[in-house]
N, C-alpha and C positions, 0 to 999 in steps of 0.2 A: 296319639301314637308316640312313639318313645322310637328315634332313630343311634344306632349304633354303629361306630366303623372300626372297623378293625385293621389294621395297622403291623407288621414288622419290620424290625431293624439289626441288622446283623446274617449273621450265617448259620447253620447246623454243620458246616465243615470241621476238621482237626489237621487241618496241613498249616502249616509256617505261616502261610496267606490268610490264614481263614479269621474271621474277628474272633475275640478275646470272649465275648456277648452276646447272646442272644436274646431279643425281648420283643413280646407282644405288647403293643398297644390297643389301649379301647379308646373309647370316646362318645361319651352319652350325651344326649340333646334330645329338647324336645321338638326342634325344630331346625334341619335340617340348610333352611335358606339362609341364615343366621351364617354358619358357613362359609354358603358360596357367597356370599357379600363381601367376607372379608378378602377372599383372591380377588373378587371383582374389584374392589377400591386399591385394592396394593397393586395391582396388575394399571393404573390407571398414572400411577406414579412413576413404574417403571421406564426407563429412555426408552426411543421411540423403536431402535433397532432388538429390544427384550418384546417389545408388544406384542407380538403377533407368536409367540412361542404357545404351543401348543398345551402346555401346561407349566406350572411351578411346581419346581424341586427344590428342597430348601438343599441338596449336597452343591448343585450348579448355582445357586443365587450366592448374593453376593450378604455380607453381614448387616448390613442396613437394611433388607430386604428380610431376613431372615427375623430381625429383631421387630419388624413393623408388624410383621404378621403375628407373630407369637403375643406384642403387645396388646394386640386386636383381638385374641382371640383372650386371654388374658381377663378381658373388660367384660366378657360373657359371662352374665350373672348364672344361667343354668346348666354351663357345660361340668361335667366332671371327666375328671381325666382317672385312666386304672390302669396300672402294668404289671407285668409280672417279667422280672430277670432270669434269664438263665444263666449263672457263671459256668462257662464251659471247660473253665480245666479243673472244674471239681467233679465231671462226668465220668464215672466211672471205664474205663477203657471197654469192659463189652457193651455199654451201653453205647457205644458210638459211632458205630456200626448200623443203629436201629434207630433212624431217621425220622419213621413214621415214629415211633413209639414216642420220643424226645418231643416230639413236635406236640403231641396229641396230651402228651403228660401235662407240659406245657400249659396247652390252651387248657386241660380241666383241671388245674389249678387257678387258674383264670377264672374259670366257669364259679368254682367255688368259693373264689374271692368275693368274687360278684355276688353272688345271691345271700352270702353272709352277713355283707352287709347292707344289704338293699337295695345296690344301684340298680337293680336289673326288676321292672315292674313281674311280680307271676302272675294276675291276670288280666293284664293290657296288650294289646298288641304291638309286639315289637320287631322294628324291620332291621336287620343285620344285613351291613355293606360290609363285604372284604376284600379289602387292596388285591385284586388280581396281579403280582407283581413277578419275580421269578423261579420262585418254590416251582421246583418239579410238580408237574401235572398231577403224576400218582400220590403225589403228597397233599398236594391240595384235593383233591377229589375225596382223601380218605379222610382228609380232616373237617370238607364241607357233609360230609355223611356221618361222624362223628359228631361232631358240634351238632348237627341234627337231631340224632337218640338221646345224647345227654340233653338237650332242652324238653324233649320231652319228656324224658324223665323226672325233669328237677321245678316243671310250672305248666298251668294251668289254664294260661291265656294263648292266644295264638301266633305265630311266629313266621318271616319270609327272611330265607337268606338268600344272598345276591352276591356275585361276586362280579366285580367290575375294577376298570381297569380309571384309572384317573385323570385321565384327560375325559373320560365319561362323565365321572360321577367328581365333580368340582370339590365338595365337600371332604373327599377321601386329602385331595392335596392339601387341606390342613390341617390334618392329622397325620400327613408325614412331616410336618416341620415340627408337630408336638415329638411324636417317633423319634425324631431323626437328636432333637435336642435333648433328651433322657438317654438314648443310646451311647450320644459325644460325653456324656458326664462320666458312665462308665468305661468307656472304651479309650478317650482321650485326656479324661479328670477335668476336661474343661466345664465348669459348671454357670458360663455365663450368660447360655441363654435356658437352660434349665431353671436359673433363681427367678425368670421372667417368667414358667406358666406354672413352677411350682405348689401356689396357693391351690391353685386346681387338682391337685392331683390328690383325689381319695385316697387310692393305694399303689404301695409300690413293693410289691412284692419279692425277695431276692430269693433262688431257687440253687442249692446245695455254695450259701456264703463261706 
């Protein structure tokens, strides 16, 4: 089985506040516990008053923490990392209004990256986690029903999507520090902990550069 999580960072907003970026992350593995090991051993390091926190966020950790895990994960010989960018002030002003649309163009651009160049098996079965985080409901609903038709349209093997929330699903929390450190390279030009899982990253896609 061939496990995928799915990942964003940034906003679909246009007010003063809103980020600069939007981006999907993926994260392919063939095995899933591989993962949760690595929160479990950083989590073991962390002072004793961070212990007992109910999950790791790499925005709330601190840089040693952030750089441990990215290390760790780093050293995984079968993970691949995929993203796809959205530069949001090249979106055309009616399109930004249509939330679902951007979101959905988005992921099948994604979709297409993906199976272009093969990270994605077509006749294996593959399990799809996504960050349940704070995308409006109607957004996520339309996008888990989306992502839906396009897989069946574009492969042949069988597929479960899930969407869970990360203090569930261990694994999901580190692929928000992959997320979170791709997102800081465009958003803040800090590119110091990006050069750290860089080699992993098959594609990185940039959407109207």
């Amino acid at each position: 089985m061939t496990h995928i999580f799915l990942d964003e960072s940034g906003d679909l907003g246009f007010k003063k506040r809103s980020s600069k970026w939007f981006l999907f992350t993926v994260v392919v593995i063939d095995n899933k516990r591989k993962l949760e090991k690595i929160i479990k051993k950083v989590r073991k390091t962390l002072k004793k008053k961070y212990k007992n926190v109910n999950e790791l966020h790499s925005y709330h950790c601190d840089e040693i923490t952030r750089k441990r895990v990215l290390k760790k994960l780093a050293e995984l010989e079968n993970l691949k990392i995929f993203c796809v960018v959205l530069n949001k002030q090249k979106v055309y002003v009616d399109l930004q209004n249509q939330k679902n649309y951007l979101y959905n163009y988005t992921a099948n651009i994604l979709l297409d990256r993906l199976h272009n160049k093969d990270i994605i098996p077509t006749d294996k079965h593959i399990n799809i986690c996504i960050d349940r985080k704070d995308t409006k409901k109607k957004i996520r609903e339309n996008f888990e029903s989306y992502l839906g038709e396009e897989l069946k349209n574009r492969r042949n093997g069988d597929f479960e999507i899930v969407l869970k929330g990360s203090h569930e699903e261990k694994s999901l929390q580190t692929v928000d520090f992959i997320s979170w450190a791709i997102f800081r390279k465009y958003e803040q030009g800090d590119y110091s902990y990006y050069e750290i899982i860089k080699d992993k990253i098959v594609g990185e896609n940039l959407l109207f550069p």
